[in-house]
N, C-alpha and C positions, 0 to 999 in steps of 0.2 A: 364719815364712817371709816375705821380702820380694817384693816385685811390683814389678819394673821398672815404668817407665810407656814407653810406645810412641814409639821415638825419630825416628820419621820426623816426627811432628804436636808441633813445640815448642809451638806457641801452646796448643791443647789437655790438653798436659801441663801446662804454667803454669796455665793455665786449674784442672786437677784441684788442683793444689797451691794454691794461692790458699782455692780452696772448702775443702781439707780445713783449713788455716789460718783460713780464717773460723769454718769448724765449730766446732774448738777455743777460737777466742775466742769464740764462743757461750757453750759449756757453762761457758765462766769464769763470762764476764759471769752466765748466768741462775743458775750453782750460788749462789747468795749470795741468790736471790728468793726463794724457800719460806721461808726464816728470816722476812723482812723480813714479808709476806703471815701467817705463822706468828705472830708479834708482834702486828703489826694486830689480830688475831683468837684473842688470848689462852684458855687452857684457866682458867678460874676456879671447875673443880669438876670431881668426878666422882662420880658415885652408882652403885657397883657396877658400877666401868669405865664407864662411859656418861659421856661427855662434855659439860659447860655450857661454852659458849664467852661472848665476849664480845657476840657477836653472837645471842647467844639470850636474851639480859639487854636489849638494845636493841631487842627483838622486845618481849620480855613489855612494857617503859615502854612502847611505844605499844599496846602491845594495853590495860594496865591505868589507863592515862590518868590521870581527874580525882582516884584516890584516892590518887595520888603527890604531887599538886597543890604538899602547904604540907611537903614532904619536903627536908631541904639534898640535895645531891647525894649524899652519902657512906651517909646514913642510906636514900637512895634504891637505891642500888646493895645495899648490905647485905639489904633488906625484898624486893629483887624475888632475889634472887640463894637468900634461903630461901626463899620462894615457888617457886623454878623445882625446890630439891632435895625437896619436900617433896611439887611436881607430879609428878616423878621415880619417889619413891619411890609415892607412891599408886597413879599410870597401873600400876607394874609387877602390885603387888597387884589392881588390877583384871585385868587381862591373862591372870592365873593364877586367877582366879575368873571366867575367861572372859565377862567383863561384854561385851564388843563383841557377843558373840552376843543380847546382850537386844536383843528386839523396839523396845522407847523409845530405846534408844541407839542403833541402826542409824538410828531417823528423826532423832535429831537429829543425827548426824552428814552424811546426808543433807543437813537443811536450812543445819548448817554450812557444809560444801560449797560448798554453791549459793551461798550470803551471798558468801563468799570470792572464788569464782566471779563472780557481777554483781560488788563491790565493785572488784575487781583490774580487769576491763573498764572500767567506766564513767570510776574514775580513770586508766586509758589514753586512752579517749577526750576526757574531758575534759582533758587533760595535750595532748593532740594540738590542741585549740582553741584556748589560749588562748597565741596567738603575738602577737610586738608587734604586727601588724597589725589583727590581731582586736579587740586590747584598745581600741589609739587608737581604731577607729571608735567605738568604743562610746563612748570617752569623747566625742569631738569631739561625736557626736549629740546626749549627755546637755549638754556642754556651749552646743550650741546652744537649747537648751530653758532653760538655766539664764539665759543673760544676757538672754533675754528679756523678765527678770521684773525688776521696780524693786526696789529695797531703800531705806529710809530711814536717818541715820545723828540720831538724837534721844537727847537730856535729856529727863528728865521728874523730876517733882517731888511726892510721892505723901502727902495727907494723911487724918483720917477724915473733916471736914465738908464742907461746900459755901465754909462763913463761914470757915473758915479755908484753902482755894482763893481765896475770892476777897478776904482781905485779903495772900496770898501775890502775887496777880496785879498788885494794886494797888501793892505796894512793886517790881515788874519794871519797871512803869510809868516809877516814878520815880527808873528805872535801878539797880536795886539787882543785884549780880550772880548770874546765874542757877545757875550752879555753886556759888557759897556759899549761898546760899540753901538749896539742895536738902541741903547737908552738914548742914546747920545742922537744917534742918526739915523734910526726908520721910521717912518711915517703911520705905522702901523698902532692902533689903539691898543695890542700888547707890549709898544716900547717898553713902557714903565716897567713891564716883570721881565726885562730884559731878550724883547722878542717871545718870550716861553707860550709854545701853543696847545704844551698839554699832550696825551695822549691822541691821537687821531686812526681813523679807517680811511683806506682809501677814496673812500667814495663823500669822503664828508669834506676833500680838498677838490679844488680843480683840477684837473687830468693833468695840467703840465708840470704841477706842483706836486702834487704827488707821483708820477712816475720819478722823478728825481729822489725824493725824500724815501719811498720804498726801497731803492735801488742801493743810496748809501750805505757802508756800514757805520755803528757807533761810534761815535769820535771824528767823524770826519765832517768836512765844510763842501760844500758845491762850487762851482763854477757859476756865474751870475745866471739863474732863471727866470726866462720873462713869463707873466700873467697878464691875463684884462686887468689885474691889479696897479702890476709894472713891473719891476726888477727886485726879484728875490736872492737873497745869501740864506741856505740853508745849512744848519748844520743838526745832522743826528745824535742824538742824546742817547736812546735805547730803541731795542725791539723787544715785543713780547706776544703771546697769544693775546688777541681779548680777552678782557675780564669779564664776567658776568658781575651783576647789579648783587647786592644781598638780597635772600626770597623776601624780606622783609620790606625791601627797600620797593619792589615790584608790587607787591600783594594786592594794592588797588589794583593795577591794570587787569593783574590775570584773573583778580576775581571779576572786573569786567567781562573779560573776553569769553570766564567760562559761563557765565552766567549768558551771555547775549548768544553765544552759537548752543548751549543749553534749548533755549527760547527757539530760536531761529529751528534748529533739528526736532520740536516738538510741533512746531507750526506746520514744517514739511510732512511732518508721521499726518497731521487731522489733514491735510492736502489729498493724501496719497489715501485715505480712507473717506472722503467728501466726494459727492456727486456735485462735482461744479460745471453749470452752464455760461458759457459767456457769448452771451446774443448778441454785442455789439461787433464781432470777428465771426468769421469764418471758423468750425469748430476744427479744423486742421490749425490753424493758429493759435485756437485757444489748448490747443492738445500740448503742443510746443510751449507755451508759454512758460517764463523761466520763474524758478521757482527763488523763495529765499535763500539769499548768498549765505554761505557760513560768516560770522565776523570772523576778521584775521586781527591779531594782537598787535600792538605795535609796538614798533622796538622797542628794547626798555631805553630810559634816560642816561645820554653818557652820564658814565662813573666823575 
């Protein structure tokens, strides 16, 4: 049966027709997306009808992590994929020997749960912190702390004596070049770059080695310095502030650090609004108990 449409209201009837023609291009357009979506997310098994997708195979790799680790990808896919038929096939035989009703398996499903439960939160929360703004401050801060601090850029020349420091010292003397030198005659596994030990902080040398090497100005050689190493020839190349890392170069870490003291200060907020009893202490010690540390960042990677 056909349905005029209402011939007093042109605009309105175009109006209806228009929509039912868009409709129609609808249902083109979307019939073609269930396959597409259907694809995406391949059926790669069935265990007594029950369906393994592809997406249940990319489930189990990150649930089963580091013991895929040294797997190609193909032998990976093959190992989780009987793994999941084999999870299949067990769960059901449990199921039918009504395992869920056991007391231990109710608790740890229970504790599953829970795990599941925090984990999925905290990783929202943290995911919600660590936005570029968040990030840069962190870095800008850390980076103000960093160029704070001097770095030295020194040679050094590393033997077992004293006598043989100080007849090394005496051929510098006599202009001999310090780079060959060191190739030739320290013991040091940077002989080959000619002693070259790169930029350093003082805390990343031993005390007796660095109070010398801070002390020199550029261009100059030391006097032989002994280590638990042995007998050092220092010579300074430059000083500079530190350098900070590029924010680029860092971004893993600090999007760690913001992400985990994120977590960590939202753990403290539900602490600080929780009625917690802890029966196994005395409730003056449970009052005192210490709460989640903030994580601290850790340096970045010398430059």
């Amino acid at each position: 049966m056909t349905f005029p449409f209402p011939e007093t209201k042109t605009g309105l009837r175009l109006g209806f027709a228009s929509a039912a023609m868009t409709g129609c291009l609808a249902v083109v357009l979307l019939a073609g997306f269930p396959v597409r979506a259907q694809d995406a997310n391949p059926v790669l098994a069935k265990v007594n009808g029950v369906e393994i997708r592809q997406s249940d195979v990319a489930l189990a790799e990150e649930e089963l992590g580091p013991s895929l680790a040294q797997m190609d990808p193909a032998t990976k896919k093959d190992n989780v994929l009987a793994f999941l038929i084999d999870m299949k096939i067990v769960a059901k035989a449990a199921e039918d020997k009504k395992v869920e009703n056991n007391e231990d398996f109710k608790k740890r499903l229970a504790f599953t749960r829970n795990r599941l439960l925090m984990d999925s939160l905290l990783a929202t929360e943290g995911k919600a912190a660590t936005t570029d703004d968040a990030m840069k401050k962190v870095y800008e801060d850390a980076a103000k702390q960093i160029t704070a601090e001097q770095e030295v850029h020194a040679r050094h020349i590393l033997v077992e004596s004293e006598d043989d420091a100080k007849a090394i010292a005496a051929e510098l003397k006599k202009g001999a070049d310090f780079a060959e030198l060191a190739k030739k005659k320290s013991k040091d596994p940077g002989a080959s770059d000619g002693g070259d030990l790169g930029f350093f902080t003082k805390d990343q040398m031993v005390p007796e080695f660095s109070a010398v090497a801070f002390t020199l100005e550029p261009g100059k050689t030391s006097d032989p310095v002994k280590s638990q190493f042995g007998w050092h020839i220092i010579k300074v190349e430059e000083k500079r502030n530190r350098q900070a890392p590029a924010f680029e170069q860092v971004k893993p870490q600090i999007e760690t650090y913001v992400t985990r003291k994120a977590q960590a200060e939202y753990v403290a907020k539900l602490r600080e609004a929780a009625k917690i009893e802890r029966l196994d202490k005395p409730a003056d010690a449970a009052k005192t108990e210490a709460k989640p540390e903030d994580s601290k960042m850790a340096p970045p990677a010398k430059k």
